[in-house]
C-alpha positions in Angstrom: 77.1 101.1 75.7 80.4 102.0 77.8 82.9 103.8 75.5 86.7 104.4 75.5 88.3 107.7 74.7 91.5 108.3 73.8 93.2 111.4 74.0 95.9 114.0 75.4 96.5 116.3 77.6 96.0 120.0 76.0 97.0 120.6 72.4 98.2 124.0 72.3 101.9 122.9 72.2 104.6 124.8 69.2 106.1 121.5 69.3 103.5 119.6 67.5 103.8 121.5 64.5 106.4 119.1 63.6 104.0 116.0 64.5 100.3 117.3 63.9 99.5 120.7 63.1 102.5 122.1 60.2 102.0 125.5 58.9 98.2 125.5 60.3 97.2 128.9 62.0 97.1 128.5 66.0 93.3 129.3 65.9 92.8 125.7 63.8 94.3 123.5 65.8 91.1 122.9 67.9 90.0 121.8 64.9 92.8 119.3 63.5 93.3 117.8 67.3 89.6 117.4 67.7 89.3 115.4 64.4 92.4 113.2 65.4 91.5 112.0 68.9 88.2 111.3 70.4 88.5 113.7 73.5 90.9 116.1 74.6 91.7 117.4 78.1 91.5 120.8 78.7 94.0 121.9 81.6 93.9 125.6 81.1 91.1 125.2 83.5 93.2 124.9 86.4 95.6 127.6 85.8 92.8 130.4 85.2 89.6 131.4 85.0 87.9 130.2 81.3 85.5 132.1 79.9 81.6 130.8 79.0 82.4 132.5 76.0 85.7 130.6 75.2 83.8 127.1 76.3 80.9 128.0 73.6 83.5 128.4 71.1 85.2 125.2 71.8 81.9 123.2 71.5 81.5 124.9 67.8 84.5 124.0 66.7 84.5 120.8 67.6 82.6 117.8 65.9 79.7 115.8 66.8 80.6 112.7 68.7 84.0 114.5 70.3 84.3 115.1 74.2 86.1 117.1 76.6 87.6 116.3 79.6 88.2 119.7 82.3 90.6 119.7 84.8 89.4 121.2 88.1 90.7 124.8 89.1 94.0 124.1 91.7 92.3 127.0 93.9 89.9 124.3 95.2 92.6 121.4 95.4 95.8 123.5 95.9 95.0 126.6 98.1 91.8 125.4 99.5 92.6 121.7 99.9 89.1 120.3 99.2 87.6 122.7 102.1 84.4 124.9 101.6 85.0 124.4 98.1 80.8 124.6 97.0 81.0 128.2 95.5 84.3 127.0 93.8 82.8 124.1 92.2 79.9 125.8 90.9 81.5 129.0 89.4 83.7 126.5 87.1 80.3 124.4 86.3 78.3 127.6 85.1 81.7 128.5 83.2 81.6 125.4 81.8 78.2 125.5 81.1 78.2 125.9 77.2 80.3 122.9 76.2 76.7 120.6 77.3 77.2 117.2 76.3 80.5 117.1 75.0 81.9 117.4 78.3 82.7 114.1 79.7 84.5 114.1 82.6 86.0 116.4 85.7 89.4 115.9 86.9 90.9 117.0 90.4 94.1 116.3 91.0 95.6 116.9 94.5 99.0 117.9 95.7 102.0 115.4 96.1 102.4 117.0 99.5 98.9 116.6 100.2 98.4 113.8 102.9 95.3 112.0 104.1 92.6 113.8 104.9 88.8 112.2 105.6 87.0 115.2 106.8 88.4 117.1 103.9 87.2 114.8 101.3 83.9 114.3 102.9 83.9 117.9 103.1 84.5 117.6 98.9 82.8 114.9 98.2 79.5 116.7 99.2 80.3 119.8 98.0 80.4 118.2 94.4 76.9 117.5 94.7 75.9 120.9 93.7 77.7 119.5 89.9 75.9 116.2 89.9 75.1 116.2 85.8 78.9 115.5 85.6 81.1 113.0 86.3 84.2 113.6 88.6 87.5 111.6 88.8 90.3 112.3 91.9 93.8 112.1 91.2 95.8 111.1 94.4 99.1 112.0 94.5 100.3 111.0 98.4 100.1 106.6 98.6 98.2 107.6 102.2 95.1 108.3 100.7 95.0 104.5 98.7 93.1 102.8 101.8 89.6 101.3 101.9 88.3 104.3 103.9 88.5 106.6 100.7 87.8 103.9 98.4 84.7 103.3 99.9 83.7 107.0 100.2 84.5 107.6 96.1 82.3 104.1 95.4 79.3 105.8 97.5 80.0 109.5 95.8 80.3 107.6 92.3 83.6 109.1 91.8 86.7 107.7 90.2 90.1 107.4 90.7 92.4 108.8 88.3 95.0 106.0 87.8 98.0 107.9 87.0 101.2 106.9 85.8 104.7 109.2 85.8 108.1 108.1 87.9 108.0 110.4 90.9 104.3 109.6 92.3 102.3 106.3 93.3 99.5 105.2 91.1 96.5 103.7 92.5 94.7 100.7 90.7 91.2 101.1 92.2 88.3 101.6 90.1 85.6 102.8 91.9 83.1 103.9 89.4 81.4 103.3 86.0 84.0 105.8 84.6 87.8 105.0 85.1 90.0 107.5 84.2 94.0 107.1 82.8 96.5 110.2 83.3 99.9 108.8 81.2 102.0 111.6 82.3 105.6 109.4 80.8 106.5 106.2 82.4 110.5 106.9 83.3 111.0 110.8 82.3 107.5 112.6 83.2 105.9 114.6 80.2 108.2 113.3 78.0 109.4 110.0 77.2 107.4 107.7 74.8 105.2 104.7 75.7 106.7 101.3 74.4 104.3 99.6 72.3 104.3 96.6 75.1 103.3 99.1 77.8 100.5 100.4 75.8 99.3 96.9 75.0 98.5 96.3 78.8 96.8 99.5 79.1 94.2 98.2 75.9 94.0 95.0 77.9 93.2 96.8 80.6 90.8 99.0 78.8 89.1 95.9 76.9 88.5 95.0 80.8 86.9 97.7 81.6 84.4 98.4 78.9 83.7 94.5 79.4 82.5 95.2 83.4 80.6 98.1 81.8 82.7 101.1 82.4 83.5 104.4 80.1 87.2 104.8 79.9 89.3 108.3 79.8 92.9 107.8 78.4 94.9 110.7 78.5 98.5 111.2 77.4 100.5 113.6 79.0 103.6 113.2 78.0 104.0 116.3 75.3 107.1 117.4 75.7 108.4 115.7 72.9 105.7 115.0 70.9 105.1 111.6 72.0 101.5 112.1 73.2 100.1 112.5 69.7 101.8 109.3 68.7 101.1 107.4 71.8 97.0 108.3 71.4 97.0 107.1 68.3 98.8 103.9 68.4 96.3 102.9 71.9 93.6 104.0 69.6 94.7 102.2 66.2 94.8 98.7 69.4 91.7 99.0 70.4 89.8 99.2 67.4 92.1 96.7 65.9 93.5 98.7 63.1 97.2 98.5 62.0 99.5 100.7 64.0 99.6 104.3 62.5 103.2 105.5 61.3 104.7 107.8 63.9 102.9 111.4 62.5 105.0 113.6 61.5 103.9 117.1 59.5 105.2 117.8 56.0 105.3 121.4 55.0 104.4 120.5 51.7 101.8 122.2 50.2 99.8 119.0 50.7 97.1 117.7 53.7 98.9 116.4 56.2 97.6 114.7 59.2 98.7 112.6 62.4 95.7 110.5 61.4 93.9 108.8 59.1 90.7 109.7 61.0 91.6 113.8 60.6 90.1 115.4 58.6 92.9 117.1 56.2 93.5 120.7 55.2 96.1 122.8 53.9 98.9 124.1 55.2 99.0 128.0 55.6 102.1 129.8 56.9 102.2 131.1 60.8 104.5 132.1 63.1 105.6 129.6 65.0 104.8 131.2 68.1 102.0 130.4 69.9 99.6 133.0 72.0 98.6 132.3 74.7 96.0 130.3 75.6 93.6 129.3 78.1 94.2 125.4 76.6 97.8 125.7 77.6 99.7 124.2 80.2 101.2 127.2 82.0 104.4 127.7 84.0 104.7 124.7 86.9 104.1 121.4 85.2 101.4 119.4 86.9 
């Protein structure tokens, strides 16, 4: 049965203390965003190299039924530009390796800059071959690569396009496999402002749609930088099961559970710096 997931963009943020994780320790909140959404995309993954050792960890500490989505390293879309990428693609796949079943989905996303190119992404397209137990999504960030020409080389590879929506780039409405997969990187300010509750309607619509033609759906919200993305997950979530829209989460430093779902499991509230280490989950220095 084709299934939608609902989820955002890394979860190592200090900002969500106030909207998800309170006085829990850094090393829990894994564990608290993992019970609260249904996937979660990792984007450490293309900033750095990720230990096995680190994916083998996440897989533990997440629970049955949960998925991951990985973003692809930028050295194959960024400095290599989808060329003689094979060795690339295969030393994130064994890295990845441990997480097994629970990961879902591989995103690449391209450079704005980053024209057209049809002997590049042939060149890509049959490199990914050597990672054919998972399923790959593109997100095109230059309006010349929306033609029928790549369309029709991403239906034959079985890979999707990332639909994509922020102010500053194009988004492309082509669905070109059984998987479609939904970047919300903030409709008018870009990793920050909030989804109206209109603008998230369409996207269930468009969801419902989908899962009707017999596609799995990846929602991802990337607009963090004000918290919105917890908020936004869970209110497409609470429409597309049909539940009553969740009050805005917000943390209580209480003494008492607190949650930004009704679906999280709830635990106690322990005090930790505010600071948070750094992480292989966490968006780095350029935001992309």
């Amino acid at each position: 049965m084709p299934q939608a997931w609902v989820g955002t963009s890394g979860w190592v943020y200090a900002g969500w203390r106030e909207h998800l994780y309170a006085d829990a320790p850094v090393r829990r909140w894994l564990e608290i965003a993992s019970r609260t959404f249904d996937a979660l995309e990792i984007n450490g993954s293309f900033y750095t190299q990720i230990k096995p050792e680190t994916y083998a960890r996440w897989a533990r500490e997440t629970p049955d039924g949960f998925r991951f989505a990985l973003k692809g390293h930028r050295f194959v879309t960024h400095y290599k530009r989808l060329r003689d990428a094979g060795d690339s693609i295969a030393r994130l796949r064994d890295q990845a390796s441990p997480l097994g079943e629970k990961l879902a989905a591989v995103v690449w996303q391209l450079p704005a800059r980053f024209e057209l190119d049809l002997a590049r992404l042939d060149d890509f397209l049959g490199a990914l071959g050597c990672w054919a137990g998972a399923r790959h999504a593109l997100e095109l960030r230059h309006r010349s690569w929306f033609v029928p020409a790549v369309a029709d080389r991403l239906r034959e590879a079985r890979v999707a396009v990332c639909l994509s929506d922020a102010p500053d780039f194009p988004m492309w409405r082509e669905v070109t496999a059984d998987l479609v997969y939904v970047r919300l990187h903030g409709h008018t300010r870009k990793y920050a402002s909030q989804y109206s509750a209109a603008h998230l309607a369409r996207w269930a619509d468009d969801t419902r749609r989908w899962l009707a033609e017999g596609r799995d759906v990846h929602v991802y919200f990337d607009n963090d930088g004000e918290g919105h993305a917890v908020h936004d997950a869970l209110m497409l979530r609470a429409m597309l099961d049909g539940s009553p829209a969740p009050a805005r989460p917000r943390a209580v430093r209480s003494g008492r559970p607190v949650s930004g779902s009704s679906r999280a499991s709830p635990w106690r509230p322990r005090s930790a710096s505010s600071r948070a280490p750094a992480s292989s989950a966490h968006r780095r220095t350029a935001r992309t």
